[in-house]
C-alpha positions as CSV (number, residue, x, y, z in Angstrom):
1,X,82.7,116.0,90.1
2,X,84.0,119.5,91.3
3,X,86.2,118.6,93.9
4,X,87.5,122.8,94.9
5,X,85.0,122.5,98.1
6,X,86.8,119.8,99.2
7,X,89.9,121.4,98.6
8,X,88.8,124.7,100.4
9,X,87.7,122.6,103.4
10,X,91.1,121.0,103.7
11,X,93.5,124.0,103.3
12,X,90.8,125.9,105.6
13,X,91.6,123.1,108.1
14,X,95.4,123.7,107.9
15,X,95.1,127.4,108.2
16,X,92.8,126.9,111.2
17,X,95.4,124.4,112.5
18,X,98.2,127.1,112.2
19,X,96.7,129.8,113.8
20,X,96.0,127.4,116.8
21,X,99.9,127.0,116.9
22,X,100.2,130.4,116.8
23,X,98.0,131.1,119.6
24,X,99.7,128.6,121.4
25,X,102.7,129.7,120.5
26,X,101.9,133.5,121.2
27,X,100.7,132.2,125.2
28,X,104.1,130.6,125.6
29,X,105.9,133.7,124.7
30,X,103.7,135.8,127.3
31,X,104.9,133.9,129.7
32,X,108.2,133.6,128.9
33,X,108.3,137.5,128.8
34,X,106.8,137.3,131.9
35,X,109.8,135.5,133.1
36,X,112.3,137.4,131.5
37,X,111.1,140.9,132.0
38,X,110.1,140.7,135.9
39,X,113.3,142.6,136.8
40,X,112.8,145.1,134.1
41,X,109.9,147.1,136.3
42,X,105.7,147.3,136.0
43,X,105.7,149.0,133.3
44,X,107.8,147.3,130.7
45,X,106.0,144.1,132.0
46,X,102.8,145.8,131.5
47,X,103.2,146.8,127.9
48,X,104.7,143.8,126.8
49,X,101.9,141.6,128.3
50,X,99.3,144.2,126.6
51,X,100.9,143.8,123.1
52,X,100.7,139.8,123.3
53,X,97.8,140.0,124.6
54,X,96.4,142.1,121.6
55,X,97.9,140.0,119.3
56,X,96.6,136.6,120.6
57,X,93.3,138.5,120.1
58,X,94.1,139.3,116.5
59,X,94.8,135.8,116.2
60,X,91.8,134.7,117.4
61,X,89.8,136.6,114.9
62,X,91.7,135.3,112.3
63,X,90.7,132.0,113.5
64,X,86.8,132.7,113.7
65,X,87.4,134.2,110.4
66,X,89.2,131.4,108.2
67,X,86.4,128.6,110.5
68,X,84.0,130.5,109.5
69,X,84.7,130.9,106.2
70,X,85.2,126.7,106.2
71,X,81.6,126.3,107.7
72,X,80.0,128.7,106.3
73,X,81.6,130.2,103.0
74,X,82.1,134.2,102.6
75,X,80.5,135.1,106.1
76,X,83.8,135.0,107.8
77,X,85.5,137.8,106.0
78,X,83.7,140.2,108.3
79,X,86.1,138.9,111.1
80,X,88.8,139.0,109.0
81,X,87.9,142.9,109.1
82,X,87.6,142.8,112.9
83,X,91.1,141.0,113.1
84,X,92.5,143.5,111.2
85,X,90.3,146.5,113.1
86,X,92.3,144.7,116.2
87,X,95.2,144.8,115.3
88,X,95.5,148.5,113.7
89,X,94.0,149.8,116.7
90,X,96.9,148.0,118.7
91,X,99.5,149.3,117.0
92,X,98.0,153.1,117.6
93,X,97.9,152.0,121.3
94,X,101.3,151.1,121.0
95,X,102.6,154.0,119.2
96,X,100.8,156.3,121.3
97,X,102.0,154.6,124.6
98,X,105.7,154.5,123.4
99,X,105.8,157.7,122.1
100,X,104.5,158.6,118.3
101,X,107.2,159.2,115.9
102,X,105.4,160.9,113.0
103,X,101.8,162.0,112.6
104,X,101.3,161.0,109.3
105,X,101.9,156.9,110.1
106,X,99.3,157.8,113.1
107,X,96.8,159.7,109.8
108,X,97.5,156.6,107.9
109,X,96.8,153.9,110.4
110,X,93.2,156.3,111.2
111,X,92.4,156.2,107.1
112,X,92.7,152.7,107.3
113,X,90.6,152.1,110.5
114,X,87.8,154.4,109.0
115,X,88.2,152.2,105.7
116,X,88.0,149.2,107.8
117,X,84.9,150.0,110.2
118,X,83.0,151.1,107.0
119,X,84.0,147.8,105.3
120,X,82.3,145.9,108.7
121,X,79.5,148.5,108.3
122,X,78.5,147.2,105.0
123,X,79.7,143.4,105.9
124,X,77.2,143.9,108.8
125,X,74.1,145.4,106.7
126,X,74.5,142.8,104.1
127,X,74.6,139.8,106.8
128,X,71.2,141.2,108.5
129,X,69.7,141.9,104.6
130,X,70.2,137.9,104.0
131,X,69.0,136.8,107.8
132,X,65.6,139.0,107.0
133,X,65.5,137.5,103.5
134,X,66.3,139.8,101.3
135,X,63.9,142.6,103.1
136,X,65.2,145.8,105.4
């Protein structure tokens, strides 16, 4: 009796379980910032509440990812690729909003978004090859 399924279903369970927390977690620390940053003006407020924001999205694709790969196997790595598509193109915004330091961090976080959409582009092909059964 191979028991790894059963073993992949329950550590999936406890991953899925810890990125709830963290979303949780990541809501409660909005507002907390909302609290502690209302005297620090609009605009502080504004990019702090963007950033969490982004980042409880992040989270949330990690969480569609690691379910998804629990339901249904491999499938979720393509939102593990979005997650990570998220959260590279938030760190731009927030470079480019607080002032980049260096261009070549900026060319580095591109290469990797270019890696990363043509990684989704080929997740996404192969996902419609398997729904039309095997025909394009």
């Amino acid at each position: 009796m191979d028991v790894t399924p059963a073993i992949i279903k329950i550590f999936g369970y406890i991953i899925e379980t810890l990125l709830v927390i963290s979303i949780i977690l990541d809501i409660a620390y909005a507002i907390y910032d909302i609290y502690t940053m209302r005297s620090d003006g609009l605009e502080a407020l504004s990019y702090s509440l963007v950033e969490n924001a982004f980042f409880a999205l992040v989270l949330l694709e990690l969480y569609l990812g690691a379910h998804d790969f629990v339901v249904r196997s491999p499938l979720g790595l393509k939102h593990v690729v979005e997650a990570g598509l998220s959260y590279i193109i938030r760190e731009i915004i927030i470079d480019i909003s607080t002032g980049v330091k260096d261009i070549y961090s900026l060319s580095a976080l591109a290469i990797v978004i270019v890696s990363l959409a043509v990684s989704l582009y080929f997740l996404s092909t192969t996902e419609k090859v398997r729904m039309n059964g095997g025909s394009q």
